[in-house]
PyMOL commands that place a pseudoatom at each C-alpha (Angstrom):
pseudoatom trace, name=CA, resn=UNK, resi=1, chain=A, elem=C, hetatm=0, pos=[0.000, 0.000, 0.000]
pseudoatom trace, name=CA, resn=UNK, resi=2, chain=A, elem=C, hetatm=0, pos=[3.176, 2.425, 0.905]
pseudoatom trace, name=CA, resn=UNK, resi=3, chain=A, elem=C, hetatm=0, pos=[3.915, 2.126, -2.799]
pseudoatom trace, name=CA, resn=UNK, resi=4, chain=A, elem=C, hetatm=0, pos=[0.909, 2.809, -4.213]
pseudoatom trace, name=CA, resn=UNK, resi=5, chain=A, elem=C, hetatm=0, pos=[0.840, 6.250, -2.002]
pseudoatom trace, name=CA, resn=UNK, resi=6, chain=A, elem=C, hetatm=0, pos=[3.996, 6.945, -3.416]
pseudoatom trace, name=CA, resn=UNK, resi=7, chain=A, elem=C, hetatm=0, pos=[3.090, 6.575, -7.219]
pseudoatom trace, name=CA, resn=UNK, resi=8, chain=A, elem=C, hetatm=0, pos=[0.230, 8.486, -6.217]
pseudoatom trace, name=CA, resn=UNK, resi=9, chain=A, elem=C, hetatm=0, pos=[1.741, 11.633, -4.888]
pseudoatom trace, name=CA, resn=UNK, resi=10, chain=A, elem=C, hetatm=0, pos=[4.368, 11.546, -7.747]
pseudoatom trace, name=CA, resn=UNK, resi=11, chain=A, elem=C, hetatm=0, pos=[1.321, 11.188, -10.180]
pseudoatom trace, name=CA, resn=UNK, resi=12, chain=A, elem=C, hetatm=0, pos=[-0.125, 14.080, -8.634]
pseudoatom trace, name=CA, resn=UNK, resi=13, chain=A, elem=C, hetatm=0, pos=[3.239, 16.095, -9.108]
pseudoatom trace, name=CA, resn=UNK, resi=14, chain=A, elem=C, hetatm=0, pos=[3.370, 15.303, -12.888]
pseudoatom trace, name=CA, resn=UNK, resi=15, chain=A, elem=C, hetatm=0, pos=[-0.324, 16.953, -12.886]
pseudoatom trace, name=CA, resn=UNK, resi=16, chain=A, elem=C, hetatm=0, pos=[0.995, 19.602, -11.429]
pseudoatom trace, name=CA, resn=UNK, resi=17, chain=A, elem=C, hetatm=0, pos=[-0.519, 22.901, -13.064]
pseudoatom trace, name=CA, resn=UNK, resi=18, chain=A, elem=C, hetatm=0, pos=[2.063, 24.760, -15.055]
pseudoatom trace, name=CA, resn=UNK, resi=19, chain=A, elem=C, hetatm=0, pos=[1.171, 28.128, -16.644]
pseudoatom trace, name=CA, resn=UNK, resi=20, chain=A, elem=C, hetatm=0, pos=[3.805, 29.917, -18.921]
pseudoatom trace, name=CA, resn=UNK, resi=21, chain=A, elem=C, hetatm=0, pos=[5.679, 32.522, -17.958]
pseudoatom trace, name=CA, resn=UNK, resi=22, chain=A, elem=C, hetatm=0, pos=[3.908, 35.995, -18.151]
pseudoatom trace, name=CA, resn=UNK, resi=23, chain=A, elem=C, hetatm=0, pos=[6.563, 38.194, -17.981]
pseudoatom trace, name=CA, resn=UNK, resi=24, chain=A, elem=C, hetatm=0, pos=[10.202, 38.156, -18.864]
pseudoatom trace, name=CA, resn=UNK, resi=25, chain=A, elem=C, hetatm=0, pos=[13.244, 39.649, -16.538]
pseudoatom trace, name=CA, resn=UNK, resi=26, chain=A, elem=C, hetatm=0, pos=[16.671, 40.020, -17.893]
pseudoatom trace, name=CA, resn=UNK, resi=27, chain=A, elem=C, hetatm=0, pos=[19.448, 40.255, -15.219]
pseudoatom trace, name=CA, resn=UNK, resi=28, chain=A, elem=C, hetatm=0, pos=[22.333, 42.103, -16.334]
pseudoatom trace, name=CA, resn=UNK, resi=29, chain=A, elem=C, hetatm=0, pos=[26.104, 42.801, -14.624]
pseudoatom trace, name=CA, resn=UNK, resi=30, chain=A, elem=C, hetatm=0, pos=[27.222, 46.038, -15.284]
pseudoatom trace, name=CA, resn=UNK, resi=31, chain=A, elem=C, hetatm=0, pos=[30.512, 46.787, -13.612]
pseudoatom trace, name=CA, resn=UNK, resi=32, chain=A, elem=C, hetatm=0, pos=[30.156, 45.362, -9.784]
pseudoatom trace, name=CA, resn=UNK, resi=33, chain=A, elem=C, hetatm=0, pos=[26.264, 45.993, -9.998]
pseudoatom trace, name=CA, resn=UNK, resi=34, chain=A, elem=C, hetatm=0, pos=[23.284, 44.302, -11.287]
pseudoatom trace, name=CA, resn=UNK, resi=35, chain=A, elem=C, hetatm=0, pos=[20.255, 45.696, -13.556]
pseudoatom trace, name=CA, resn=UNK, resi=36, chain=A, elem=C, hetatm=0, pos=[16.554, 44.212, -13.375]
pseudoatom trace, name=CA, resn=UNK, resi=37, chain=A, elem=C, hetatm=0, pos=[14.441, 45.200, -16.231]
pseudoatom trace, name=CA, resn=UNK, resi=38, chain=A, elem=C, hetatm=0, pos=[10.871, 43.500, -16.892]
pseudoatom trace, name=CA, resn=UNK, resi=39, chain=A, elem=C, hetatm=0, pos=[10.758, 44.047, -20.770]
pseudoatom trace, name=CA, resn=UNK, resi=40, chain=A, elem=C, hetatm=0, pos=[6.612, 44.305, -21.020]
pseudoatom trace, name=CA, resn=UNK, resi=41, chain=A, elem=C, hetatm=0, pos=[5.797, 46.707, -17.940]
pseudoatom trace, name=CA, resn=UNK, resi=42, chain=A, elem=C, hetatm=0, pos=[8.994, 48.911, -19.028]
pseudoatom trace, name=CA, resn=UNK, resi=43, chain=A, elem=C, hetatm=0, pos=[10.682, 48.691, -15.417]
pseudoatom trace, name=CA, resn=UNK, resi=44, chain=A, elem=C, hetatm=0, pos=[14.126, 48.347, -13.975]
pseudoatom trace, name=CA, resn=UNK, resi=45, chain=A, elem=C, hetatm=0, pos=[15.793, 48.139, -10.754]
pseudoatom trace, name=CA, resn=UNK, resi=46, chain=A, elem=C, hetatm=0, pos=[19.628, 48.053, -10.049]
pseudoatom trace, name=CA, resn=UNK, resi=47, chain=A, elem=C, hetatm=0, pos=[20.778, 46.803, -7.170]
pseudoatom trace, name=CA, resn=UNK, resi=48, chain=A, elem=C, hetatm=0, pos=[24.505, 44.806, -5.445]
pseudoatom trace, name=CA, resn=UNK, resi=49, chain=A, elem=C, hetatm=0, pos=[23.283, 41.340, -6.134]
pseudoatom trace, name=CA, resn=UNK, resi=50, chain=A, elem=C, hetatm=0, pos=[22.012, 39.703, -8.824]
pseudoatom trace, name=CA, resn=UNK, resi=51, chain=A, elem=C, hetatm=0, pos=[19.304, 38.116, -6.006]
pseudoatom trace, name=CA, resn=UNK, resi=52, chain=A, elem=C, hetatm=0, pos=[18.974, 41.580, -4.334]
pseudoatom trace, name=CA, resn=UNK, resi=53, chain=A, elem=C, hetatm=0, pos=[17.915, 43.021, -8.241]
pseudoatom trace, name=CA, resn=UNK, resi=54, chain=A, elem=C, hetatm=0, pos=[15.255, 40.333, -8.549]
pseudoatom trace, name=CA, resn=UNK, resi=55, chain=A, elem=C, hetatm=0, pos=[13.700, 40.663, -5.071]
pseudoatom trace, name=CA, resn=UNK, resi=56, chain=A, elem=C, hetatm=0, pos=[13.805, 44.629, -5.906]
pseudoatom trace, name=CA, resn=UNK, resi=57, chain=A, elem=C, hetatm=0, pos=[12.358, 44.127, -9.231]
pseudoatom trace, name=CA, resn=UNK, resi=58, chain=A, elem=C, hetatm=0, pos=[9.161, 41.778, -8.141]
pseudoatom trace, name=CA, resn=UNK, resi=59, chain=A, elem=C, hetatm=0, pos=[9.062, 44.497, -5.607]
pseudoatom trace, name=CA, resn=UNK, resi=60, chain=A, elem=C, hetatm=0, pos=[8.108, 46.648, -8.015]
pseudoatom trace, name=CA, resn=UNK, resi=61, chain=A, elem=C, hetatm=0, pos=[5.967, 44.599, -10.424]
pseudoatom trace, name=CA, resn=UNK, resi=62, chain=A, elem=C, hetatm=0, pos=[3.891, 44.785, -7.074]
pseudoatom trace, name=CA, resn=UNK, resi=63, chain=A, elem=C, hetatm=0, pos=[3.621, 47.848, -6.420]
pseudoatom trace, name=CA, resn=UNK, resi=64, chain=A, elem=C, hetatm=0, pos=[3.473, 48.866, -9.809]
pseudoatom trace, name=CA, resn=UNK, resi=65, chain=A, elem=C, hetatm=0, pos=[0.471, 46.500, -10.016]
pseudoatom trace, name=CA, resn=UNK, resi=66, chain=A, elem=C, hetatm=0, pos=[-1.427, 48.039, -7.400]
pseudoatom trace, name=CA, resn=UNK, resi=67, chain=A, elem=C, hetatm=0, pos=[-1.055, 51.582, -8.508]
pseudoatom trace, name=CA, resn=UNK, resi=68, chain=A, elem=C, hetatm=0, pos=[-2.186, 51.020, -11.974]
pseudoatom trace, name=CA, resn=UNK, resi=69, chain=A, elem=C, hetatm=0, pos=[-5.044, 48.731, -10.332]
pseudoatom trace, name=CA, resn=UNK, resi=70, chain=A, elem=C, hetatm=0, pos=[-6.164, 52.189, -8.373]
pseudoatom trace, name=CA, resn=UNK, resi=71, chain=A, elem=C, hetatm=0, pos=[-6.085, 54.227, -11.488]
pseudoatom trace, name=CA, resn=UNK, resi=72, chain=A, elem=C, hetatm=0, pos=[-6.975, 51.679, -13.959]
pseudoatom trace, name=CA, resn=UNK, resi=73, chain=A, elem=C, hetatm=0, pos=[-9.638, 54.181, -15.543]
pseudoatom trace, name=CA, resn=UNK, resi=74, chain=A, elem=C, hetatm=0, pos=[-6.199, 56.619, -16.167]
pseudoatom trace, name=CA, resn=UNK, resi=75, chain=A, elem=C, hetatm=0, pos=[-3.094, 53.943, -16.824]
pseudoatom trace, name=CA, resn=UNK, resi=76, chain=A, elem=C, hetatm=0, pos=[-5.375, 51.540, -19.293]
pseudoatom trace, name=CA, resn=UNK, resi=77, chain=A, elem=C, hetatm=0, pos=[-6.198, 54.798, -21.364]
pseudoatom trace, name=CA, resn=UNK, resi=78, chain=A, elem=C, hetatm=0, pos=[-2.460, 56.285, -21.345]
pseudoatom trace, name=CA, resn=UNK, resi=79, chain=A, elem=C, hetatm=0, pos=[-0.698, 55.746, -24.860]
pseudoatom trace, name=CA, resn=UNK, resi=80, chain=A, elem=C, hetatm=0, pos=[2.416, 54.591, -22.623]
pseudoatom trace, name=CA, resn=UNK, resi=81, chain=A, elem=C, hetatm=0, pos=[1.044, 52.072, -20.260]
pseudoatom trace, name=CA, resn=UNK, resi=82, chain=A, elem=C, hetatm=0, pos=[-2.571, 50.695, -21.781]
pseudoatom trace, name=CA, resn=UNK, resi=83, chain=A, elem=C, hetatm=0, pos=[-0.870, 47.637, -22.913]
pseudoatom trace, name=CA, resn=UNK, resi=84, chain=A, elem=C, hetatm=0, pos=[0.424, 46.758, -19.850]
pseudoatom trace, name=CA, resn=UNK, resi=85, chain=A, elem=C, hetatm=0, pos=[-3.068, 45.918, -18.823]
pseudoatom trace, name=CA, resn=UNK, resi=86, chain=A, elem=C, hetatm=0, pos=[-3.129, 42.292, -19.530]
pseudoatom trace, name=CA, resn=UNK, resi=87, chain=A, elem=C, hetatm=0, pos=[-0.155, 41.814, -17.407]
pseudoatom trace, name=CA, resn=UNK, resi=88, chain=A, elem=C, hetatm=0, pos=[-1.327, 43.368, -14.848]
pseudoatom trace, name=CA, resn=UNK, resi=89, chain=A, elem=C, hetatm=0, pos=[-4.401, 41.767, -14.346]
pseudoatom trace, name=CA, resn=UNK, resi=90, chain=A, elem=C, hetatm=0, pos=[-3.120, 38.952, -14.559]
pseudoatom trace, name=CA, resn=UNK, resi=91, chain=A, elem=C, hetatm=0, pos=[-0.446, 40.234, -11.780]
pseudoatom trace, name=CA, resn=UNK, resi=92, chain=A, elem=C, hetatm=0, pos=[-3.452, 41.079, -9.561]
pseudoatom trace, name=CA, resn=UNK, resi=93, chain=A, elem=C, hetatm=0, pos=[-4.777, 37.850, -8.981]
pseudoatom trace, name=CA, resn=UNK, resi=94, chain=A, elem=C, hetatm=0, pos=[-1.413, 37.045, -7.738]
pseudoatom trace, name=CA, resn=UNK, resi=95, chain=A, elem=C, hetatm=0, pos=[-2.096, 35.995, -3.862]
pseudoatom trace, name=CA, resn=UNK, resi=96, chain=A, elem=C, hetatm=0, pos=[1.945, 36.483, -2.709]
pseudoatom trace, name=CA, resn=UNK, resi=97, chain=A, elem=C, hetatm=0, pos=[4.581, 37.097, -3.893]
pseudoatom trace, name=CA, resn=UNK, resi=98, chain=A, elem=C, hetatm=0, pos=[6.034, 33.099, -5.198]
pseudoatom trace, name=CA, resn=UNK, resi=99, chain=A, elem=C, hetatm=0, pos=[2.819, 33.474, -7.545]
pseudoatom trace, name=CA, resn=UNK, resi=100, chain=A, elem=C, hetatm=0, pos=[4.209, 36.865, -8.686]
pseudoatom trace, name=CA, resn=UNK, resi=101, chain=A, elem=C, hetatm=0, pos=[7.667, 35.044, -9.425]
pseudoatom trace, name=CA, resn=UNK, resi=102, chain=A, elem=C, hetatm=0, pos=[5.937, 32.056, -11.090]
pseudoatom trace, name=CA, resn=UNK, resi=103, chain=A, elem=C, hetatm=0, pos=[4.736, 34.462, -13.353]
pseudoatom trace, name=CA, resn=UNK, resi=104, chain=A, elem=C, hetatm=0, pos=[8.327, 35.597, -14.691]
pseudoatom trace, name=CA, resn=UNK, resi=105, chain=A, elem=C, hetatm=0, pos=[10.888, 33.998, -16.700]
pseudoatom trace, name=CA, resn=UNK, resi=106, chain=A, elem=C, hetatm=0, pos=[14.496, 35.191, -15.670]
pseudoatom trace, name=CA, resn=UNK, resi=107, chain=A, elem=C, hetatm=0, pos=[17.239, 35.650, -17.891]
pseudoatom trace, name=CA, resn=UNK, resi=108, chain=A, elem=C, hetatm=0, pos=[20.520, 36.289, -16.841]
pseudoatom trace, name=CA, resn=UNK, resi=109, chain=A, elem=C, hetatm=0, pos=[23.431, 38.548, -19.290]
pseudoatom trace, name=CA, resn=UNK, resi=110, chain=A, elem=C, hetatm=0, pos=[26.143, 40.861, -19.711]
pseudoatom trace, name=CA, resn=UNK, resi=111, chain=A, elem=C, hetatm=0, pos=[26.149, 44.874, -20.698]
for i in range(1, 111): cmd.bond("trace and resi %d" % i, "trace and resi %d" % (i + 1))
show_as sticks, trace
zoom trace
C-alpha cells in the first residue's frame, strides 16, 4: 500500500498545473552591480546582487500593479502604459509574492 501512495503523490506532481511565464526579466552585470528590467511593464531596478535586483524588481511589479489597479480608468487609457493591462491583471490575482515570481521567466546577461 506504501507504494501505491507513493506513485500516487508523484502522479499528482506530474499533474501539477504549469502556466507559462507571463513576464520576462533580464538580469544584467554592469561593472560590480546588477540591472533588473521586466521588458513588457517597461521597469528596472539596479541593485549589489544579482538576487537583491530580482527581489527589488518583483518588488516593483507589485507595487506597480497596485497603482495602476487604483487608477486603472487613467493607466489603461495612457498611450504609454494601456498595454500593460493584460499583465497586470493577470499580476493582480497574484495571492503572494512566489505566484508573482511564477509568473516571470528570468534571464541572466552581460552589458
Amino acid at each position: 500500500m506504501l507504494k501505491v501512495l507513493e506513485k500516487e503523490s508523484k502522479n499528482n506532481l506530474l499533474n501539477y498545473h504549469l502556466q507559462p511565464s507571463l513576464l520576462n526579466v533580464f538580469i544584467f552585470k554592469d561593472g560590480d552591480r546588477f540591472c533588473a528590467k521586466c521588458i513588457e511593464l517597461d521597469l528596472i531596478t539596479e541593485m549589489d546582487t544579482s538576487q537583491g535586483a530580482l527581489q527589488a524588481i518583483v518588488e516593483m511589479i507589485k507595487e506597480y500593479t497596485q497603482d495602476y489597479m487604483a487608477r486603472i480608468d487613467i493607466f489603461s487609457k495612457s498611450p504609454n502604459r494601456y498595454h500593460h493591462l493584460p499583465y497586470i491583471e493577470r499580476i493582480a490575482k497574484c495571492k503572494d509574492e512566489w505566484e508573482i515570481l511564477e509568473q516571470i521567466e528570468v534571464k541572466y546577461g552581460h552589458i
